[in-house]
matplotlib code that plots the C-alpha trace (Angstrom):
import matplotlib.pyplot as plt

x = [148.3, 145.6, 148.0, 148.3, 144.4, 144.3, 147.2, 145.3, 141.6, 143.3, 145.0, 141.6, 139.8, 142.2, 142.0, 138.0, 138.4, 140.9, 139.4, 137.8, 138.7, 136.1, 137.2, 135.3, 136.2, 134.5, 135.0, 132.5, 132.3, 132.8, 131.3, 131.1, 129.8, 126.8, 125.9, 126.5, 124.7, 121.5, 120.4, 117.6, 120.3, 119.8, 123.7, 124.2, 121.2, 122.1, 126.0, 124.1, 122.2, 125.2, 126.7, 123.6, 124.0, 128.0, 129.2, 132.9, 135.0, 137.0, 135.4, 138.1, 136.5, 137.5, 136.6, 135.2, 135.8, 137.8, 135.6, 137.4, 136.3, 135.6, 135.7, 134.6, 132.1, 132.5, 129.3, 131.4, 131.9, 133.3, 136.5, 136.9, 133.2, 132.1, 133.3, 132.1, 128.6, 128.8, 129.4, 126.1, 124.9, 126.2, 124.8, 128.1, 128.8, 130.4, 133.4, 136.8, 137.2, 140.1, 140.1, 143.3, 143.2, 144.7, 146.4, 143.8, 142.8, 145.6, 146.5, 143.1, 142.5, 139.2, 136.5, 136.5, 133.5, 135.7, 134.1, 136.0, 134.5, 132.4, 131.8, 133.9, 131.9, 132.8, 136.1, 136.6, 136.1, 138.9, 141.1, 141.2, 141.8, 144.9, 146.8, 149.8, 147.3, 143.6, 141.0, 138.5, 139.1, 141.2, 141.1, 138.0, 139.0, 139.9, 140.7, 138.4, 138.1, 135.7, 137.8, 135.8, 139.3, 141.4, 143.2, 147.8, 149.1, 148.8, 151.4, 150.0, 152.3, 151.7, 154.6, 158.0, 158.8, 158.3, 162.1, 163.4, 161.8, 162.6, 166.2, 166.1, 162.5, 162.9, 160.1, 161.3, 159.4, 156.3, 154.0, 150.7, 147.5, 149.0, 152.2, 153.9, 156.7, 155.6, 157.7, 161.0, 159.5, 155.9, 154.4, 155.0, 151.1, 148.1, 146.4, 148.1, 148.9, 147.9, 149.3, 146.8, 147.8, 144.8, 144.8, 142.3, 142.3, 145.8, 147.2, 148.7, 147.6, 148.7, 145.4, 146.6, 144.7, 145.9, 144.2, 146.8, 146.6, 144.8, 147.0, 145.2, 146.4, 142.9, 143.8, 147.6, 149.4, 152.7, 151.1, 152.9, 150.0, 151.6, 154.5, 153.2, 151.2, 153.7, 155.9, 153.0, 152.6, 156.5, 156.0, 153.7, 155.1, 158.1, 156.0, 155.3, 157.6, 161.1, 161.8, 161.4, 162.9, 164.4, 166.4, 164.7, 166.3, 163.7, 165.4, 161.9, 160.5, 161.1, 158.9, 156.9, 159.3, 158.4, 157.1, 154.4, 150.5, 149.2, 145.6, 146.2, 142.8, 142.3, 141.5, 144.7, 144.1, 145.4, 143.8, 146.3, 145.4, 146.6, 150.7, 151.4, 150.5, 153.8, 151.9, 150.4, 153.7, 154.3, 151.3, 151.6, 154.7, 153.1, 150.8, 153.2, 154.8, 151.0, 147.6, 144.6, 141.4, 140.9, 143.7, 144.6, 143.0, 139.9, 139.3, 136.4, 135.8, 134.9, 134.6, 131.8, 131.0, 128.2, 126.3, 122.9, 124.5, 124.9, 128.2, 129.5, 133.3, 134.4, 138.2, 140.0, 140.6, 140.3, 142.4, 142.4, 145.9, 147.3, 150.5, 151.3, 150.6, 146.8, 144.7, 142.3, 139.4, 136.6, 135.4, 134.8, 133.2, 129.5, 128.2, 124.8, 123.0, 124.1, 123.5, 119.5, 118.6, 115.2, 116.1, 113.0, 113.2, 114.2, 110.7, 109.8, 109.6, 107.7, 104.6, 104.9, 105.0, 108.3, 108.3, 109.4, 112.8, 113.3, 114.3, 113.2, 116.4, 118.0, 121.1, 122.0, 122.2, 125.9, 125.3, 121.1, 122.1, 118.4, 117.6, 117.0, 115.1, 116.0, 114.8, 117.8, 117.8, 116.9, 119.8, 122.1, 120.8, 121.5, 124.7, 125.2, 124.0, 125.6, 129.2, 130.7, 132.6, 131.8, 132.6, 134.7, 135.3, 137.3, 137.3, 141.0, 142.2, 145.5, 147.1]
y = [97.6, 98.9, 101.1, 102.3, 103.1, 104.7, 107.3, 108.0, 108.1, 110.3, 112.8, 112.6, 113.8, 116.7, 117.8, 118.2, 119.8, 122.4, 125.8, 128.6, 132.0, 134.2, 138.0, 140.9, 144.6, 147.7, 151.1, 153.1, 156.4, 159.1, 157.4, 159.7, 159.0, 161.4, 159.0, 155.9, 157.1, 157.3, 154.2, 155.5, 157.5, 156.0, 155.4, 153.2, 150.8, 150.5, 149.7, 146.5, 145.4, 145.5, 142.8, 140.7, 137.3, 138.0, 136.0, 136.8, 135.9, 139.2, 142.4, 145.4, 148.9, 152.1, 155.4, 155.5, 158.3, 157.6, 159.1, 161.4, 163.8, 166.9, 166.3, 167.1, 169.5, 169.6, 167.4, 164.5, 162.5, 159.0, 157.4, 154.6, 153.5, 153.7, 150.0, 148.0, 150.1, 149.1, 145.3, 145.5, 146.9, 144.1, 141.5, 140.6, 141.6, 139.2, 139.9, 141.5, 145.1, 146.2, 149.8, 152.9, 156.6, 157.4, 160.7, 162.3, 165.6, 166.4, 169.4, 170.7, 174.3, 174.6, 177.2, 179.9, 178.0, 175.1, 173.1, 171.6, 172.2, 169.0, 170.0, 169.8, 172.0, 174.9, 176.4, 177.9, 174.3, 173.5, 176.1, 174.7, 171.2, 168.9, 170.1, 167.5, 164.3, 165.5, 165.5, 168.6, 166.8, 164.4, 160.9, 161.3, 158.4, 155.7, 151.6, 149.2, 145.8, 142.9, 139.6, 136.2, 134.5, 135.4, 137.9, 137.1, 140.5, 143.5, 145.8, 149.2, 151.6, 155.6, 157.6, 156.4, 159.5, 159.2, 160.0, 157.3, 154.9, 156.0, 158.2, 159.2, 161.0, 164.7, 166.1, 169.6, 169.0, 169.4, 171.8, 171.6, 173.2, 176.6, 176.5, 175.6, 173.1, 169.6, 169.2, 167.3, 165.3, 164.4, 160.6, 157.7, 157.0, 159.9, 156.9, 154.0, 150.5, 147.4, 144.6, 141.5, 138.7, 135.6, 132.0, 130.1, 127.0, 126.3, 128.5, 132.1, 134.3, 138.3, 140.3, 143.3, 146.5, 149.5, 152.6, 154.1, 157.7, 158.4, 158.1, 161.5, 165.2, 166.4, 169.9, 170.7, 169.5, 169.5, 166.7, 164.3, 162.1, 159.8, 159.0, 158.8, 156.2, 154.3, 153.9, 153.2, 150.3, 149.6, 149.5, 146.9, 145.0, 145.1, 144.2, 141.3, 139.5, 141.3, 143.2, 146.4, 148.1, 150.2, 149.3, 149.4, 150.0, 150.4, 149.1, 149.4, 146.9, 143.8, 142.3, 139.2, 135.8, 133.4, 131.2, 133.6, 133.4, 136.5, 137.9, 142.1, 143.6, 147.5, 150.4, 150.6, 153.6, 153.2, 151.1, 148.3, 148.7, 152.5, 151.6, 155.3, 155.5, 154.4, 152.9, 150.3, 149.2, 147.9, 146.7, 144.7, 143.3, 142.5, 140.7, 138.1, 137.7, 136.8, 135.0, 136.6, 136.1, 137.8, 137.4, 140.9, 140.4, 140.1, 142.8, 144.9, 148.0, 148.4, 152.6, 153.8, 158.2, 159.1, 159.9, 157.4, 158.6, 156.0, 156.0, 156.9, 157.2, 153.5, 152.4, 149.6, 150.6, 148.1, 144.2, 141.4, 139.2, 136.6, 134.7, 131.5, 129.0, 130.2, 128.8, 131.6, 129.1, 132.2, 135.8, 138.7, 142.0, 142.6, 144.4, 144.9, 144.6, 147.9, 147.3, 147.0, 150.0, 151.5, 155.9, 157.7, 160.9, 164.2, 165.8, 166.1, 163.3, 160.4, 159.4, 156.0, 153.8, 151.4, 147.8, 146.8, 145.0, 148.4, 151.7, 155.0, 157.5, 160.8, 162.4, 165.4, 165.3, 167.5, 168.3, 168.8, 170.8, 168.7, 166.2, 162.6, 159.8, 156.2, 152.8, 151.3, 147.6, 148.4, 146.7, 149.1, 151.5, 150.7, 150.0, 153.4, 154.9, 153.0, 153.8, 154.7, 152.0, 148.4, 146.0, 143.0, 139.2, 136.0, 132.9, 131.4, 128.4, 126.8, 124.5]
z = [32.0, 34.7, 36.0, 32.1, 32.3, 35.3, 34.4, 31.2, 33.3, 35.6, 32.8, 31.3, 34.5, 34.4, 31.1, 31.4, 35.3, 33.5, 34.4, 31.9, 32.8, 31.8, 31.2, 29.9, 29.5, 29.2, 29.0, 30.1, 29.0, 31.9, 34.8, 37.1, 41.4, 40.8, 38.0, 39.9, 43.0, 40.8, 40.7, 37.7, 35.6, 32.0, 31.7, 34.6, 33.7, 30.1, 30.7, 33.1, 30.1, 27.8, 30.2, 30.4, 29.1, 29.5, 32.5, 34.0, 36.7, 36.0, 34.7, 33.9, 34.2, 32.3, 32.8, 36.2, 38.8, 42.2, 43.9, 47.0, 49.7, 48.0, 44.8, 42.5, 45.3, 48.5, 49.5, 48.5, 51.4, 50.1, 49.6, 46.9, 47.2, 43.5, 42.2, 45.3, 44.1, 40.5, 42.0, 43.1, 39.9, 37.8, 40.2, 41.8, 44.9, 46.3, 44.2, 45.6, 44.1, 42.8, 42.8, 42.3, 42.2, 38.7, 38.2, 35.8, 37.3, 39.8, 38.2, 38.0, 39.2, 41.8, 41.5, 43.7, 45.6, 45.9, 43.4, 40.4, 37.2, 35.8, 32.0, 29.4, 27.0, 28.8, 27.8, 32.0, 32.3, 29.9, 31.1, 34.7, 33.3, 33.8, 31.3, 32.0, 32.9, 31.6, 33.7, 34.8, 38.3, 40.2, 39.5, 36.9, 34.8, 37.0, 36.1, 38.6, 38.5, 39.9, 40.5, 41.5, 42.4, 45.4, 45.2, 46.6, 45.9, 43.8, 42.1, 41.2, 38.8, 38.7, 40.1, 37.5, 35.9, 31.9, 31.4, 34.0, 31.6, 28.6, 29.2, 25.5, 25.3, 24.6, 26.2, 24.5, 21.2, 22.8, 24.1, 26.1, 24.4, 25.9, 24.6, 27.3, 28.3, 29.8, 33.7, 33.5, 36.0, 33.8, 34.7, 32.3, 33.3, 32.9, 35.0, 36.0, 35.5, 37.8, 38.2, 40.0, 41.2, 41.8, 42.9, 39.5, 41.1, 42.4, 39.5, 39.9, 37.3, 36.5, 35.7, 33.7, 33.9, 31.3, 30.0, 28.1, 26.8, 23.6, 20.3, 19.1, 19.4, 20.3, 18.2, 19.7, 17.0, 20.0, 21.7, 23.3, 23.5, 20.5, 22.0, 25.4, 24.2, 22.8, 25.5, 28.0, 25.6, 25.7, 29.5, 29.2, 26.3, 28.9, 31.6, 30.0, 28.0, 29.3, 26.9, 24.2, 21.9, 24.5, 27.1, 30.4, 33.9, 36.7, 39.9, 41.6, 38.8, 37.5, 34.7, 34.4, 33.9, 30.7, 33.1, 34.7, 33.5, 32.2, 31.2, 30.4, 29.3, 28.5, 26.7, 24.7, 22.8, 19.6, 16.5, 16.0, 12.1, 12.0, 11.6, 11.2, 15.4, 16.8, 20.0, 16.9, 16.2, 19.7, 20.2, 17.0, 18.2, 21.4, 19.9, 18.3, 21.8, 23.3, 22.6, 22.3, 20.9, 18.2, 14.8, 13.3, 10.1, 11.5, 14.3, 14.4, 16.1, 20.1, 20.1, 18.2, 17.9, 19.8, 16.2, 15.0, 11.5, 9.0, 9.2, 12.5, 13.1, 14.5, 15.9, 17.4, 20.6, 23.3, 23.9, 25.8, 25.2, 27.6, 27.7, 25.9, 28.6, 28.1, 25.3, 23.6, 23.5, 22.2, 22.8, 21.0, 20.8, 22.2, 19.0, 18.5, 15.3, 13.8, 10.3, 10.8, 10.6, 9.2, 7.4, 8.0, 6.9, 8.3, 7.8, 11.3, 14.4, 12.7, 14.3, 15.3, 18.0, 17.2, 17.6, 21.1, 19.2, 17.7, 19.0, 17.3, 17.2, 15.7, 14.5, 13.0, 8.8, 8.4, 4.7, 5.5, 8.6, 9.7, 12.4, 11.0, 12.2, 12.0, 13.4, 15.3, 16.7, 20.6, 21.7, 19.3, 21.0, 24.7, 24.0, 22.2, 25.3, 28.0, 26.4, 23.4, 23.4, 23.2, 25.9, 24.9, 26.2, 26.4, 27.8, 28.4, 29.2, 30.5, 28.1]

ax = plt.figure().add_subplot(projection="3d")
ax.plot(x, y, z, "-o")
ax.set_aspect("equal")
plt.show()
């Protein structure tokens, strides 16, 4: 009988000992090294109050330049610097750094001064821009990660070609913005995918990091940006769980076993609501495969328009899932309070000093043609401008 109670003490002990994994990810809009070498730039200060209050052991990063000698100018001196900066920024420096040169910008055509062009506004800009994998400039929109565990290996993906993994695409159908054809030999990946591997207290675990391509045309109406973005999502789902609807044969890849612990977090690109998006479809059927947080019926929206309007265009764009061994046990999305809001008019910059919760705003009326002013919750509005998209978060753990 003691031995009973000491078996059950014992399974008790380890039950409460079990470990939370704490995840959050954010994309954050365009940030660039000239912006993360000033320590004052509005942007980089707000996007470290968004996380405030919102501890992690694993923080995924979207959108944030690689940075490289000479580029985008040639007063760039640095080589994979910028994340082991933002560590410092969001008060963890200790943290390992998980950082890859995606393929954004490799295409992009220099200025005759040897500068690449940083604006997107302008249409020379435009027309020296990666017309195959985006970007005004190499590796602009780069994946980084923070990890608190230690890190065993890592597996990074960029280089299979899109038609080794999916031998019946038909990359004639489409066009770039130009009209012309895409390379027989075009990337799976406008970025890449990465693969982690950490040691969470005796456990191995897969952190996933994907920034898929967006599920929108932008204006070419020949995009391939659709499918592309399903099948970057079929290479995960494969990734994953095995298998697709496609049959996969990459001798330089094998994918995760039943057995193997997985958290994957990004910017997935598509709204998982839109079923007309063919990436939605897989990632619906991913879902049923995985855990994650949040149930179907009841996701929000993490990207946001950069507008104060009332009613600003809002998606589903960013996940966290993880594999059945882990138990979701909460998260969400960091959203402010958007709905207190305060109209006041579009009769001229009201003259007022706002309460310190609130923050006093504009946006542009489209049927008034005016400039309106509204009272915004202050913490709407540093997350507005950090990003325009909203970080999300989950704690997991193993069952």
């Amino acid at each position: 009988m003691k031995t009973f109670y000491l078996i059950i003490l014992s399974l008790f002990i380890a039950s409460c000992s079990t470990p939370t994994i704490k995840v959050v990810h954010y994309n954050i809009k365009e940030f660039s090294t000239d912006k993360i070498d000033d320590k004052n730039h509005l942007q980089v200060k707000n996007a470290a109050l968004a996380l405030k209050g919102h501890p992690f052991d694993v923080l995924s990063l979207n959108e944030i330049q690689f940075d490289r000698e000479g580029v985008p100018t040639p007063l760039q001196t640095t080589r994979g610097e910028n994340i082991k900066k933002l560590a410092a920024y969001f008060n963890v420096p200790e943290f390992t750094s998980v950082f890859h040169p995606a393929n954004t910008g490799e295409r992009a055509k220099k200025q005759k001064n040897g500068s690449y062009f940083t604006n997107a506004a302008s249409k020379e800009a435009r027309a020296h821009a990666d017309q195959i994998n985006f970007g005004l400039f190499p590796h602009q929109y780069s994946t980084g990660a923070l990890i608190k565990y230690k890190v065993i290996s890592e597996v990074v993906v960029k280089d299979i070609k899109w038609k080794d993994f999916n031998p019946n695409l038909n990359l004639d159908q489409f066009r770039t913005p130009e009209g012309k054809k895409f390379p027989a030999d075009m990337k799976l990946f406008d970025k890449n995918f990465t693969d982690i591997v950490a040691d969470v207290d005796g456990h191995e675990v897969h952190f996933i990091f994907l920034h898929t391509v967006p599920a929108y045309h932008f204006g070419n109406k020949k995009s391939p940006n659709y499918k592309r973005n399903a099948d970057q999502l079929r290479f995960l789902e494969w990734y994953l769980t095995g298998a697709t609807d496609i049959d996969v044969n990459l001798s330089s890849l094998k994918p995760l076993s039943s057995k193997d612990t997985f958290i994957a977090m990004g910017d997935f690109n598509t709204d998982i609501n839109n079923l007309e998006n063919e990436g939605s479809v897989v990632l619906n059927r991913l879902f049923k495969k995985s855990n994650t947080f949040i149930k179907t019926s009841e996701m929000s929206f993490t990207n946001e328009g950069g507008s104060y309007s009332p009613k600003p265009f809002r998606l589903m764009l960013d996940y966290i899932i993880s594999s059945k061994n882990l138990e979701p046990v909460s998260g969400g999305i960091i959203h402010p309070e958007w709905k207190k809001r305060e109209e006041l008019g579009c009769n001229g910059m009201p003259k007022m000093l706002p309460p310190s919760d609130l923050a006093l705003v504009s946006y542009i009326d489209q049927k008034k043609k005016q400039e309106c002013w509204v009272l915004v919750d202050k913490q709407y509005q540093i997350l507005k401008e950090a990003s325009d998209h909203y970080p999300i978060w989950g704690h997991f753990k193993f069952k």
